[in-house]
N, C-alpha and C positions, 0 to 999 in steps of 0.2 A: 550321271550324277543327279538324280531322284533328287528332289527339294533344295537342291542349292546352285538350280540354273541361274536364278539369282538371288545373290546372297542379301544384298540391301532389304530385298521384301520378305526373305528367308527369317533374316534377324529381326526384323521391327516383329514381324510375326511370334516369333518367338519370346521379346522382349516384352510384346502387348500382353500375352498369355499370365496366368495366374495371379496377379497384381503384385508379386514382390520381387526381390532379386535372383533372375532367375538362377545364378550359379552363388548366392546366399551375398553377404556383403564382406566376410573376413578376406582376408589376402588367399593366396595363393601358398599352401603351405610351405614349398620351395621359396618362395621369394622371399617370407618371412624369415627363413633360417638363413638365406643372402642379408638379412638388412644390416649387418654391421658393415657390410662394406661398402656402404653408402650413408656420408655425413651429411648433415643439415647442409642446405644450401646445394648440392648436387643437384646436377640437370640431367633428370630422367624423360627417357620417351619410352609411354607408354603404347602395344602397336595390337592393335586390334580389343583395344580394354571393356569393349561391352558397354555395361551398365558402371563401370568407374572401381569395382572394387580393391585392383590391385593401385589404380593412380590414387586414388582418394587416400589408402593408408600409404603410400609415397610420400604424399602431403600433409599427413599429418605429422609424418615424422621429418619435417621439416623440409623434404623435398621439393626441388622446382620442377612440375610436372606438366609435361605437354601428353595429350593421351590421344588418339584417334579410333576410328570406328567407322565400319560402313553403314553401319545403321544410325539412322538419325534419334530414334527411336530411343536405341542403349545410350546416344548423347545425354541427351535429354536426362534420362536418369541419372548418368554418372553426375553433371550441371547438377541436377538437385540433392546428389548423395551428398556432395561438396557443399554447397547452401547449409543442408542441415547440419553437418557435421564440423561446419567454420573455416571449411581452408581451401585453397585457391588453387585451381585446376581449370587447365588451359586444354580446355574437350572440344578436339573439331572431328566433323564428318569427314573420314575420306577414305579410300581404299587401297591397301598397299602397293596396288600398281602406278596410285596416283598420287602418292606424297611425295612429297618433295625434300630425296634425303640430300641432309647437307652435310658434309663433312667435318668432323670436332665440332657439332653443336650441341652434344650431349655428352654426360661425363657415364652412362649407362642408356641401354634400351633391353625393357623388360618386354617378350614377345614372350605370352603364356598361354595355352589352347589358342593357336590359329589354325584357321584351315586354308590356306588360300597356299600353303607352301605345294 
C-alpha cells in the first residue's frame, strides 16, 4: 500500500498541498440528492469528512454534526470551513478503528470516499 502506510501523514500531506479544498467545498453529489431525508435538527455523523465539506453543508441545513478525520490537518480546515460559513460543527481527529461507535447516537452516518474499509 505505496503512500498510505500511514494515513494521518498521508492526509495532512495531501491537505497541506495546493492551498484550497482539496476535493473542492460543495457536497458530495449523492449526498446532496439524499438531503431530503434528513430534517433540521438530525444527528449526523460524519466519518472520515476530510476538510468538512460534506459536514459543514449538513449544518447548514440545519443538521447536528459530528465529523471525524485522521488528519488533523483536514480538521483544522473543516473547524475553519464552519467559522466562515457560521455553523456549528463538532470536528475531531480520530480514525475509524478508533472511534468510539455508540449505538442510536445518530439519526444518519454519511461515510463518502474512505479508504480504510
Amino acid at each position: 500500500m505505496t503512500g498510505f502506510d500511514d494515513a494521518r501523514k498521508t492526509w495532512d500531506a495531501r491537505f497541506t498541498k495546493g492551498g484550497g479544498a482539496l476535493f473542492g467545498t460543495a457536497p458530495n453529489r449523492w449526498l446532496e440528492a439524499q438531503a431530503g431525508r434528513l430534517g433540521a435538527g438530525a444527528r449526523v455523523l460524519c466519518v472520515a469528512d476530510g476538510e468538512g465539506r460534506n459536514g459543514v453543508w449538513l449544518a447548514e441545513r440545519g443538521c447536528r454534526v459530528r465529523s471525524f478525520d485522521v488528519s488533523p490537518v483536514g480538521v483544522e480546515h473543516a473547524r475553519g470551513a464552519a467559522r466562515v460559513r457560521g455553523v456549528e460543527l463538532d470536528a475531531l481527529v480520530s480514525g475509524a478503528g478508533d472511534w468510539s461507535w455508540e449505538p442510536d447516537a445518530f439519526d444518519a452516518v454519511a461515510a463518502i470516499f474512505v479508504q480504510f474499509a
